[in-house]
Structure formats: structure tokens, C-alpha cells
C-alpha positions in Angstrom: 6.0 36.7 -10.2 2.4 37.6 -9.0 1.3 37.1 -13.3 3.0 33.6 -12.6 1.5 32.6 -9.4 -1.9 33.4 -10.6 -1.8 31.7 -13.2 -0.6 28.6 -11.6 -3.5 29.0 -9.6 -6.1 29.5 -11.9 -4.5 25.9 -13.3 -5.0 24.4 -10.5 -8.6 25.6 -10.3 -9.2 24.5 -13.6 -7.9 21.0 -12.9 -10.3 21.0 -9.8 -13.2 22.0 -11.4 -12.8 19.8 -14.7 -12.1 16.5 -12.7 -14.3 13.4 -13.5 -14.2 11.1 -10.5 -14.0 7.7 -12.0 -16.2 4.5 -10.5 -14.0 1.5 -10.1 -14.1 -0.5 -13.1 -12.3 -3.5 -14.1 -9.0 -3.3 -15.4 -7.3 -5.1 -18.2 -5.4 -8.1 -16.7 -1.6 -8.0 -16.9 0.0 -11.1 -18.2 0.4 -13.5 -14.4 3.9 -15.3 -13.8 4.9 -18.9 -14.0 3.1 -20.3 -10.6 0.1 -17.9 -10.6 -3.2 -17.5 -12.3 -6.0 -15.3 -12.3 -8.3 -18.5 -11.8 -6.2 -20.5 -9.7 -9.5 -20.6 -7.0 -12.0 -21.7 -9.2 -12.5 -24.8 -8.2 -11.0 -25.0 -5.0 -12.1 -21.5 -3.3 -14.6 -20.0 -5.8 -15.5 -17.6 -2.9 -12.5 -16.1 -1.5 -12.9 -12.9 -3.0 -15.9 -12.4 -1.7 -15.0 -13.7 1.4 -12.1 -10.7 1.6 -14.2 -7.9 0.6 -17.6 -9.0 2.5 -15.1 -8.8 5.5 -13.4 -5.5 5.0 -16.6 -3.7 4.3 -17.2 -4.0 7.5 -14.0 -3.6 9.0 -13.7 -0.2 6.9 -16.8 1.1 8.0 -15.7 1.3 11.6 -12.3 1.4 10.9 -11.3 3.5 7.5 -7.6 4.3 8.5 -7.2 0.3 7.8 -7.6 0.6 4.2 -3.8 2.7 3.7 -2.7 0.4 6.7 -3.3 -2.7 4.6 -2.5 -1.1 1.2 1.2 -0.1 3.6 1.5 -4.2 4.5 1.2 -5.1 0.8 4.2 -3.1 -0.3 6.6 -3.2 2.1 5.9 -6.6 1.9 6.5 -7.7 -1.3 9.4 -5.0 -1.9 11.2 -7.0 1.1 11.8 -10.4 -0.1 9.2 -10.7 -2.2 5.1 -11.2 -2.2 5.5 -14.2 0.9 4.0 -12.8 3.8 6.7 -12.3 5.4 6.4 -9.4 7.3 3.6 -10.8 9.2 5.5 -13.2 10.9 6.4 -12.7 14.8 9.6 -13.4 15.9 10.3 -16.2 19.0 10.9 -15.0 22.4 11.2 -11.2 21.9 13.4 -11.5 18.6 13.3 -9.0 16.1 11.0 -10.1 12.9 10.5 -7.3 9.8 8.4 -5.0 11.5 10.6 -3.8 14.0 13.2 -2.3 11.2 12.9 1.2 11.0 11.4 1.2 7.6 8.2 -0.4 9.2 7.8 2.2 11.5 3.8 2.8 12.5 2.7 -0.1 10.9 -1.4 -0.8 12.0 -1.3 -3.8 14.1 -5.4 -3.2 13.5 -4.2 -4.4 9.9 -2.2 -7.2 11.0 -4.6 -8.3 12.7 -7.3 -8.5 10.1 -5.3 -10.1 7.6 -4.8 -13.2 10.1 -8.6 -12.7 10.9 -9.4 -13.2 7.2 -7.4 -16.3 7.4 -9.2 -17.9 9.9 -12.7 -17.0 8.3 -11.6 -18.0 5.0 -10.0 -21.3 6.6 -13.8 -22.1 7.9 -14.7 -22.3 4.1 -11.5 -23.3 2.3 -9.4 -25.7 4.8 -5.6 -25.2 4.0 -6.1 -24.0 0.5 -6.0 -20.0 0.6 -1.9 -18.6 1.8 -1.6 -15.4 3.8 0.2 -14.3 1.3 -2.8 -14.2 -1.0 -5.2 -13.2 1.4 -2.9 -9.9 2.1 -2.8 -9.1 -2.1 -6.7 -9.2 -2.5 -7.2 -7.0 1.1 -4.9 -4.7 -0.5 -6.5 -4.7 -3.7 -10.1 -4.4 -2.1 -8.0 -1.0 0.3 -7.8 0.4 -2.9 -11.2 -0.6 -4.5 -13.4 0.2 -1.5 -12.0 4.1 -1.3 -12.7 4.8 -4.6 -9.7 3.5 -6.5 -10.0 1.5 -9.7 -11.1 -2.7 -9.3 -7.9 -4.3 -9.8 -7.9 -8.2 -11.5 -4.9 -9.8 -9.1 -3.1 -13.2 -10.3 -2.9 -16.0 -7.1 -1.8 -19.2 -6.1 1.1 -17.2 -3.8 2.4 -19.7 -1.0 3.6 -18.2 2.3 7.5 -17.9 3.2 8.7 -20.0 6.3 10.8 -17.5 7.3 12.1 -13.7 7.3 14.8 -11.7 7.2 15.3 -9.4 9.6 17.4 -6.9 6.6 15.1 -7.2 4.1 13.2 -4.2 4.7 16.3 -2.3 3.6 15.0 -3.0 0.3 12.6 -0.8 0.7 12.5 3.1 -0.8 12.9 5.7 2.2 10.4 8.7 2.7 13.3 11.2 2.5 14.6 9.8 -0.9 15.0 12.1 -4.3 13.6 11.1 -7.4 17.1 9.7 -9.0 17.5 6.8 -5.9 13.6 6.4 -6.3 14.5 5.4 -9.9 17.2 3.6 -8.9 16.0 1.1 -6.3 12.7 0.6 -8.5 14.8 0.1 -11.8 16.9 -2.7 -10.4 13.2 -4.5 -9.8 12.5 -3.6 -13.2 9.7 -1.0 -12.7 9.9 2.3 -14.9 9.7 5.8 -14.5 5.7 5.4 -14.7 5.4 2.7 -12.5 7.4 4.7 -9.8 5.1 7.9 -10.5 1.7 5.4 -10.4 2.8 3.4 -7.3 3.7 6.8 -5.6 0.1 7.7 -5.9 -0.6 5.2 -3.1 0.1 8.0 -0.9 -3.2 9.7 -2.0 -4.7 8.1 1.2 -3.1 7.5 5.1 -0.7 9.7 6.9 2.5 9.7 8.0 4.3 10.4 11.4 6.6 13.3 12.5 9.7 11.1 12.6 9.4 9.8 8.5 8.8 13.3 7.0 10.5 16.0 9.4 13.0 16.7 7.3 10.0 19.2 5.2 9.6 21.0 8.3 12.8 22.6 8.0 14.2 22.2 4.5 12.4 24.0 1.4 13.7 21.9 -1.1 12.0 20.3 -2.7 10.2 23.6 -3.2 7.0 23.5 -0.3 4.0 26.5 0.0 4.4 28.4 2.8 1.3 27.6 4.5 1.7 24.0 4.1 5.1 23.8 5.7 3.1 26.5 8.6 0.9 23.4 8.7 3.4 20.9 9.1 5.2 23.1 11.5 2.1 23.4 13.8 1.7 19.7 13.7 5.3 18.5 13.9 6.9 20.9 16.6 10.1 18.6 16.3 11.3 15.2 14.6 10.2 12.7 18.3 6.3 13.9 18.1 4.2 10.8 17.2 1.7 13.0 15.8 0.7 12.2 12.1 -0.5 14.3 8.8 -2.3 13.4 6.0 -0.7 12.6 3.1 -3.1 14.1 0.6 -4.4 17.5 2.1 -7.2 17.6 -0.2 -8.9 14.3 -0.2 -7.3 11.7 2.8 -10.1 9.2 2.8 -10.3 8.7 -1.2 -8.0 7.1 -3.4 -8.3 9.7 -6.4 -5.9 11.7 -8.3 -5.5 14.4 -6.0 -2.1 13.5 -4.7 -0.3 14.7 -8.0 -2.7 18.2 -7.7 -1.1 18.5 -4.3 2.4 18.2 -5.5 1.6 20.7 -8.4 0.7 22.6 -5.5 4.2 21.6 -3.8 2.1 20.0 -0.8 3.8 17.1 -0.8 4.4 15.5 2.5 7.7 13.1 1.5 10.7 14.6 -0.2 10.1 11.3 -2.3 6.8 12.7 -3.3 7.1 16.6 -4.2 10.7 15.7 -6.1 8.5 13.5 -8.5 6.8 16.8 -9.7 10.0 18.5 -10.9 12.4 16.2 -12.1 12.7 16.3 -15.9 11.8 11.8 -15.9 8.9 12.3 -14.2 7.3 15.6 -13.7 5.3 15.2 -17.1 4.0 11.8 -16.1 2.8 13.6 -12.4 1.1 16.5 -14.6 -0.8 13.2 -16.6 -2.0 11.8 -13.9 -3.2 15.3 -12.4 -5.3 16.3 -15.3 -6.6 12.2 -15.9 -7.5 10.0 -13.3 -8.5 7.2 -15.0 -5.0 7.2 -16.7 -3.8 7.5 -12.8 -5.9 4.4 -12.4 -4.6 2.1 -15.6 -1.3 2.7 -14.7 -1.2 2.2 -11.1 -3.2 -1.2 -11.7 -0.3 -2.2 -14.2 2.0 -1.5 -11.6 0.2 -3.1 -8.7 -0.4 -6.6 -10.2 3.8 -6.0 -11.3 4.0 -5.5 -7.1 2.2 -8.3 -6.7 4.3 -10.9 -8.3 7.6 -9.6 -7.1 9.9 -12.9 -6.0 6.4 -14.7 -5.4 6.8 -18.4 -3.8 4.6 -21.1 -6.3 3.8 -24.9 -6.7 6.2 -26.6 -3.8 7.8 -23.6 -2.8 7.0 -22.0 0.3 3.7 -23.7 2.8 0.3 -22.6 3.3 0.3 -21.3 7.3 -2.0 -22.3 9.5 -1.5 -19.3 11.0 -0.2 -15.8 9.2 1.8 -14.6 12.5 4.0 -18.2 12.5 5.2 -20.9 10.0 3.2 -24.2 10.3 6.3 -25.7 13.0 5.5 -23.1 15.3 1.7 -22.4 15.2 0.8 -18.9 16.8 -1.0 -18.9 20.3 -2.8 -16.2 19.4 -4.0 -17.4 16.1 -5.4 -20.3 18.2 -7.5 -17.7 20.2 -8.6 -16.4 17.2 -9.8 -19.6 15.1 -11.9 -20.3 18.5 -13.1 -17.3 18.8 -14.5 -17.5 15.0 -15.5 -20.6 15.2 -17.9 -19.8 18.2 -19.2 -16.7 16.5 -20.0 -19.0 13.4 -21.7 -21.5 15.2 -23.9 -19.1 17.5 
């Protein structure tokens, strides 16, 4: 056993040493859905791009912990009731809306927030042209970008929903999941075992709270080294703390490869994670992506953009909000605060 252990660790050493960190670079373009096009601001916002990631420079250079925040709204978004926008939408006189379902819990309301201040800017530039929805797949894109993470070509001309559902989060994959549901739920939105191993490396930046990954405090399987568990332990004295871990012990501000070298290492923080690394569908494609991150990178592109256009709203579907926190009937009085506030600041 010792022969084996050492062995693994010399491995792992090896992987470490012989990593080649990757600069973004453009990836090859996916083919775009009926409704969306990978041009479809050229004439009428050439600049919203720019716009976006101008803006969240600055934001995540006083505020990194936004990027995974944002990256968070993108997914649970789409994998709700599709790539609308949805989940930023408040609910009327104290009602539930999406992010009060349990699978929201701990979302950034920092990151909320910015996406709706994006809107307003961009508004400034672009009246009524540019959706939330949009707005929220290029923020995630540029969360991704901006830490390290490959420059990902994104398909728009998304319109925003004029409602939610207040169940539709249970679409979404739980923390505490093993590999053969993760397969499962993914599979019936037609993503493969690759796009579930890709997407999962999402999780190689942000952290998670006591309450979503407790369950690894006091169960060893998946198999979990004992001084990670200790670490968990110390951090997570029982399942109510609010206290939070990283999800990638080795790297938490970058979006790298390291994520699937942690769960070689059986540090993974979710069930959902370290089960990835030994179950016979995916444990080669989690060894890939630890010895090559710009595979990592191609993939989990692929598999974004596929994100992206999940159940998208196009032509006369959906609206363009004045406001990303209410449909256009029932404008947001904070929004109204906000597009004042921005104008002022632009016109100092």
C-alpha cells in the first residue's frame, strides 16, 4: 500500500510540475441555433462585448469572488427553464421567485446586481436592443475568460422570459448527486459523459457553504484524504454553519485544470465531483483533462455555448426588459434608482 501511495504521489507531482498554463485563446465556434447568431450585434450593438468586459474588469478587481458568482447565475439559469433570465426576476410583494428554492442557495446578490448594472450601461449605448438574458451569457463567458479560462465565442440574440417558475430550479443537478443521476439529468438535455466531466470543471473556482457539501464531513465515500476531510471538519463543525470552502484547494482564484488534480487527489468538495473520478464513464475523461488543460478548455467551451442555447427565447418570443429584476409590465423601482444613478455618473 505504501509502494502504491507513493506512487500516486509521485503522479501527481509529475502532473504539477509538467503543466502548461494555457492563455485564453479563441475557441472554435459551435454551430448557433435557429434565433441566434454569433453576429447578431453587428450593426445594432457593435460594442456590447466590450461594454461587458470593460465593466467587469473593474468589478473583478475589487470584487474577484463575482466571477464564480456570475459563472453560478449562468447555469442555474439556463438549466431551469432555459437561457431567459429568469432567475433574476423578483417576485411581487414578498412572493417566492427562483432564487429562493433551495438549489439557489448562496447566490451573490453582488452578481445580481451587476448584471442589471450592465444593463443599464449598455442601455445608455444600445436603447432596448441588448436582453438580460444576453448580457448574463457574455458576463459569464468574460467570469471565465478573465480568471484564466479559455475566450469563449458565445451565439446571441437571446430575448428575456416574462415570467418564472418558481419549480424550475428542480431541474437543476444537486451537490450531493452520484455520477449515474449526474448522467442522467444531463442526458435527458442531451449533454454527454464529456460535457458533464467539462461543465463540472466550473467548480475549479468559488466555494461552497457548509449546508450544500456536509454530507463529506461525515461520509468517506466517495473515497476523501484524510487531511482534507480534517480540513472540512475544522471548517464545517456541523451542516447549519454558513462558513464556506473552496472548491479547488489548490488554485481558488484561477480557472485551470486543477480541479480534476484535486479529485485524483480525492479532494473533492461535492460528492458530485470526486464520484466523477472513479466511475468507469468518466474517470478516464477526469484523468484527460488532469494531464491537458487546453483539452479541459476545448471541451468545456463546447459544452458552455451547448449551455448557452438551452430552451433560448428568439425573434418574437420572449421581450427585451427594461429592467433585468421585472418584466417590462412591472418595471423595477430599484432598476429606476439605478438607471439615475448611471446616468448622473455619465453625465458628470
Amino acid at each position: 500500500m505504501a509502494m502504491v501511495s507513493a506512487s500516486r504521489s509521485l503522479f501527481i507531482s509529475f502532473l504539477l510540475a509538467s503543466l502548461i498554463l494555457v492563455s485564453s485563446e479563441r475557441v472554435a465556434r459551435p454551430p448557433a441555433v435557429r434565433g441566434l447568431d454569433y453576429d447578431f450585434y453587428r450593426l445594432s450593438c457593435p460594442r456590447i462585448e466590450r461594454i461587458v468586459r470593460k465593466h467587469l474588469e473593474d468589478v473583478f478587481e475589487k470584487d474577484s469572488g463575482q466571477a464564480p458568482g456570475i459563472l453560478r447565475l449562468f447555469f442555474h439559469d439556463c438549466f431551469s427553464q432555459g437561457c431567459d433570465a429568469s432567475i433574476l426576476l423578483n417576485g411581487v410583494d414578498g412572493e417566492d421567485d427562483e432564487k429562493q428554492h433551495d438549489a439557489n442557495f448562496a447566490l451573490r446578490e453582488e452578481a445580481l446586481q451587476t448584471i442589471e448594472n450592465i444593463r443599464a450601461i449598455v442601455r445608455k449605448q444600445c436603447p432596448r436592443v441588448v436582453s438580460c438574458a444576453d448580457i448574463l451569457v457574455i458576463a459569464a463567458r468574460e467570469a471565465v475568460r478573465q480568471f484564466g479560462g479559455p475566450d469563449i465565442d458565445v451565439p446571441l440574440g437571446r430575448k428575456d422570459s416574462l415570467n418564472f417558475s418558481v419549480n424550475s430550479p428542480d431541474n437543476l443537478p444537486v451537490p450531493f448527486a452520484r455520477t449515474d443521476e449526474l448522467l442522467t439529468v444531463f442526458g435527458s438535455k442531451k449533454f454527454d459523459a464529456t460535457d458533464v466531466v467539462a461543465l463540472s470543471g466550473a467548480h475549479t473556482f468559488g466555494q461552497a457553504h457548509c449546508p450544500t457539501m456536509f454530507n463529506r464531513v461525515i461520509d468517506s465515500d466517495p473515497p476523501i484524504e484524510p487531511n482534507f476531510k480534517k480540513q472540512l471538519e475544522a471548517t464545517c463543525p456541523n451542516e447549519e454553519s454558513l462558513n464556506a470552502v473552496n472548491l479547488d484547494v489548490r488554485t481558488p482564484n484561477t480557472f485551470d485544470n486543477m480541479y480534476y488534480i484535486n479529485l485524483l487527489n480525492h479532494q473533492g468538495v461535492f460528492t458530485s465531483d470526486q464520484d466523477l473520478a472513479s466511475h468507469p464513464k468518466t474517470k478516464e475523461i477526469v484523468n484527460l483533462f488532469a494531464s491537458n488543460q487546453k483539452e479541459f478548455f476545448n471541451k468545456f467551451a463546447n459544452a458552455f455555448v451547448k449551455v448557452s442555447q438551452l430552451d433560448v427565447l428568439t425573434g418574437n418570443q420572449g421581450e427585451i426588459r427594461k429592467s433585468c429584476f421585472a418584466p417590462n409590465n412591472r418595471k423595477s423601482k430599484v432598476a429606476t434608482v439605478v438607471e439615475e444613478v448611471v446616468e448622473i455618473v455619465a453625465n458628470m
